[in-house]
Structures are given as structure tokens and as C-alpha cells.
C-alpha positions as CSV (number, residue, x, y, z in Angstrom):
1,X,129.8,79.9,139.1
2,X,129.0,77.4,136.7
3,X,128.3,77.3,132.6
4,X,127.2,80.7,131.0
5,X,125.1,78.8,128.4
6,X,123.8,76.9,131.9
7,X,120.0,76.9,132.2
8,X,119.4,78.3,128.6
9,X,117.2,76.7,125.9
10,X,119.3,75.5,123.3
11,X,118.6,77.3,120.4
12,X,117.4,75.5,117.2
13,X,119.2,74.3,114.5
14,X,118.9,76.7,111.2
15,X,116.1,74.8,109.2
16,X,114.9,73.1,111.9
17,X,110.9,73.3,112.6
18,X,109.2,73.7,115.7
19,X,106.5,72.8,117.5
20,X,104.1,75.6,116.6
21,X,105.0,75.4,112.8
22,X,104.3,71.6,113.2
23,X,100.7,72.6,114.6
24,X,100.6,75.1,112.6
25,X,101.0,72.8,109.4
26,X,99.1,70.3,110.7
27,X,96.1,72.6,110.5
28,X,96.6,73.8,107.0
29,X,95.1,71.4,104.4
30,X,95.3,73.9,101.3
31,X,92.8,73.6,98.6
32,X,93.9,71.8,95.1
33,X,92.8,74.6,92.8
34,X,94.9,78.0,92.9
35,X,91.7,79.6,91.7
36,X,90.2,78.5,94.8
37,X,93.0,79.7,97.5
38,X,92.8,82.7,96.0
39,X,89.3,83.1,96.5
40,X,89.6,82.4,100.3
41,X,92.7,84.1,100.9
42,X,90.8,87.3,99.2
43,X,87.9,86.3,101.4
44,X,90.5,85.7,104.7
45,X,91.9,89.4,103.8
46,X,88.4,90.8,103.7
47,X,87.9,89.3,107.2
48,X,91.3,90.8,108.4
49,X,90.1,94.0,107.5
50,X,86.3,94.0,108.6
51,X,88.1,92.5,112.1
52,X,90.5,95.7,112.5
53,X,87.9,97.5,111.8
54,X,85.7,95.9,114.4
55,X,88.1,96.9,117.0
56,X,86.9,100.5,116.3
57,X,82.8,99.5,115.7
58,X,81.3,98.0,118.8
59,X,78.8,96.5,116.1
60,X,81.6,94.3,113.9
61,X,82.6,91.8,116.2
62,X,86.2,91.2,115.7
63,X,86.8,87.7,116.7
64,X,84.6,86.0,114.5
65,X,85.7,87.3,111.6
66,X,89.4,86.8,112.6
67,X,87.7,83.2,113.2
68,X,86.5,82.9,109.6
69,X,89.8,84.8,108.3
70,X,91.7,81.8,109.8
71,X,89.5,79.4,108.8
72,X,89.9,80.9,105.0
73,X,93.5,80.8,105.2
74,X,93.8,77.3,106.4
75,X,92.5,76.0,103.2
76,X,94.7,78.2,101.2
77,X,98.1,79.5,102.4
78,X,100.2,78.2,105.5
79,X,102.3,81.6,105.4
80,X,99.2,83.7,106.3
81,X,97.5,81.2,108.1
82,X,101.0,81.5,110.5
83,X,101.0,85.2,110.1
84,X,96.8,85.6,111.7
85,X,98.0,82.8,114.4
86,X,100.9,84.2,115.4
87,X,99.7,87.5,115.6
88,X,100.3,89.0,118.9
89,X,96.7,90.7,119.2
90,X,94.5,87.8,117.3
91,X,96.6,85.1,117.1
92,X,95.8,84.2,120.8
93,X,91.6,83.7,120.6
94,X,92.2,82.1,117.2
95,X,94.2,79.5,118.8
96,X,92.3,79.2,121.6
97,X,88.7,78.7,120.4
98,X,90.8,76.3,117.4
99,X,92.5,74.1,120.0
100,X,89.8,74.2,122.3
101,X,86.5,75.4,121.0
102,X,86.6,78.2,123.9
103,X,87.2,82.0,124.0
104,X,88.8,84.0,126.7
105,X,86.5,85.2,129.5
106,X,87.5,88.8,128.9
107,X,86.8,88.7,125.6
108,X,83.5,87.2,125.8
109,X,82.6,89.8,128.7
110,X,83.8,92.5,126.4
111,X,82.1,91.3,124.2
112,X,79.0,91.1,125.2
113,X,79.3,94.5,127.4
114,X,79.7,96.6,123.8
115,X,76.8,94.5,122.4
116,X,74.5,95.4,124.8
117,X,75.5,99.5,124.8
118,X,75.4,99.1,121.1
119,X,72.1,97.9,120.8
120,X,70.8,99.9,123.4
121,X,72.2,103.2,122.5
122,X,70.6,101.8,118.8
123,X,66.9,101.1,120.3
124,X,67.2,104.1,122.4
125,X,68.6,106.8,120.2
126,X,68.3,105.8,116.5
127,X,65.5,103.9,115.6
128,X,62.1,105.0,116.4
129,X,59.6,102.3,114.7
130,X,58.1,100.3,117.7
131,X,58.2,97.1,116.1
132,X,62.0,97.7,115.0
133,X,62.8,98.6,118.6
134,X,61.4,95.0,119.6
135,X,63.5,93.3,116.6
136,X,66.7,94.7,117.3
137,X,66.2,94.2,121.0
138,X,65.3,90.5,120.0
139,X,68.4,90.1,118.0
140,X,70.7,91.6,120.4
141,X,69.6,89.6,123.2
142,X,70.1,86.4,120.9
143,X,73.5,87.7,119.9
144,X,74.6,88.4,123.8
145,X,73.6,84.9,124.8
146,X,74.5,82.9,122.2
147,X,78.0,85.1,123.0
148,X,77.6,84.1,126.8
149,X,77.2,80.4,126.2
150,X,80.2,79.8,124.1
151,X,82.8,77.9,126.9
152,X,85.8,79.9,128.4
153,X,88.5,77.5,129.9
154,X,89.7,80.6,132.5
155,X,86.4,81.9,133.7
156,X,87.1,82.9,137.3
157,X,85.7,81.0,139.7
158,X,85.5,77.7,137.8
């Protein structure tokens, strides 16, 4: 039959830290002035917020302002900086593109998929000056390939 604790992880001590929090430390350099941490965790939380709301608004891009959230909160305050990470939804692409300057494939598809019905549905539906149609085509193409050339470590087929 064997142990009933066989084949189980240990778990850890009370006060110990693990790995994550270690990476997760290592990553935080907070700023010296409280004024300053402050100011980018007020900026971070704006982030947060226009990111949520992103998930609703094909035209906010969430990840890259959960991107410059993180980035806010690593110069000012490990506990949200571990909250944002280890968030079940955003934690995972914040990691990913910090770790490994890469975004998920589905995400950059996604991506990329909204921006081009956004815009489109835009150019076709809303605005009705020529030379606006042309600009907002221009930027949207921009925005989908610069989008499409970021890296992604578990694009199918590579």
C-alpha cells in the first residue's frame, strides 16, 4: 500500500518563501520617494481599470495596459505587483511577455481579429470623411502588424 503522504509535495514551512515570490521580488525595485509610488500605483490602478474595461471595448486593448499596470507597480509596491501577476486572468501574459518578451498566440490572434472588425466596422459605419477613412485605415493596419510581429513562444506549427 505504501505512505499516505507518499508522492505528495511537501508542503512549506509557515514563513517560508517560494519560488514565485523570489521572482516576484526580484522584479520589484520600488522607487525611493513615497510621493512617487503613489503616483505609479494611482497610474497602475488607472491601467487596471482601462484594461477590465478593455475586455468589454474591442478598441482598449487590454494587455498593454495590464503591461504598463505591471510595469507601474514594479516600481512601487510588491503586494500589487503579486496581486496583477498572480492574477488568474492577466497574471499569465504579464508574465509571459516579462519573462520572455512574447505573448500568447491566442491572444495576439484575438487580438488582432477585434482590431480589424473594430476599425472596419469604424471606416465603414461611422466616419464618413474620405481622408479620415484612409487614416484610420492606416492606423489600424499599423496597429495589427506591429500586434502580429510581437514573438509568441507557442505559435502552432513552430
Amino acid at each position: 500500500m505504501g505512505d499516505p503522504g507518499q508522492g505528495m509535495e511537501p508542503l512549506a514551512e509557515e514563513g517560508a518563501v517560494t519560488p514565485a515570490e523570489l521572482q516576484a521580488a526580484a522584479e520589484v525595485v520600488e522607487h525611493a520617494s513615497p510621493l512617487v509610488r503613489g503616483l505609479l500605483i494611482a497610474a497602475g490602478s488607472l491601467c487596471v481599470v482601462l484594461g477590465v474595461v478593455g475586455l468589454f471595448l474591442p478598441l482598449l486593448p487590454t494587455t498593454p495596459f495590464m503591461l504598463l499596470a505591471a510595469a507601474c507597480y514594479a516600481r512601487a509596491s510588491l503586494r500589487f505587483y503579486r496581486w496583477l501577476t498572480g492574477h488568474r486572468l492577466f497574471g499569465p501574459p504579464i508574465l509571459e511577455w516579462r519573462r520572455h518578451r512574447a505573448i500568447p498566440y491566442r491572444a495576439k490572434r484575438a487580438g488582432v481579429l477585434l482590431m480589424a472588425l473594430t476599425f472596419s466596422t469604424s471606416i465603414l459605419l461611422v466616419v464618413k470623411n474620405p481622408w479620415a477613412q484612409a487614416g484610420l485605415a492606416a492606423f489600424g493596419l499599423f496597429m495589427c502588424l506591429w500586434l502580429w510581429r510581437l514573438p509568441s513562444r507557442d505559435r502552432p506549427g513552430a
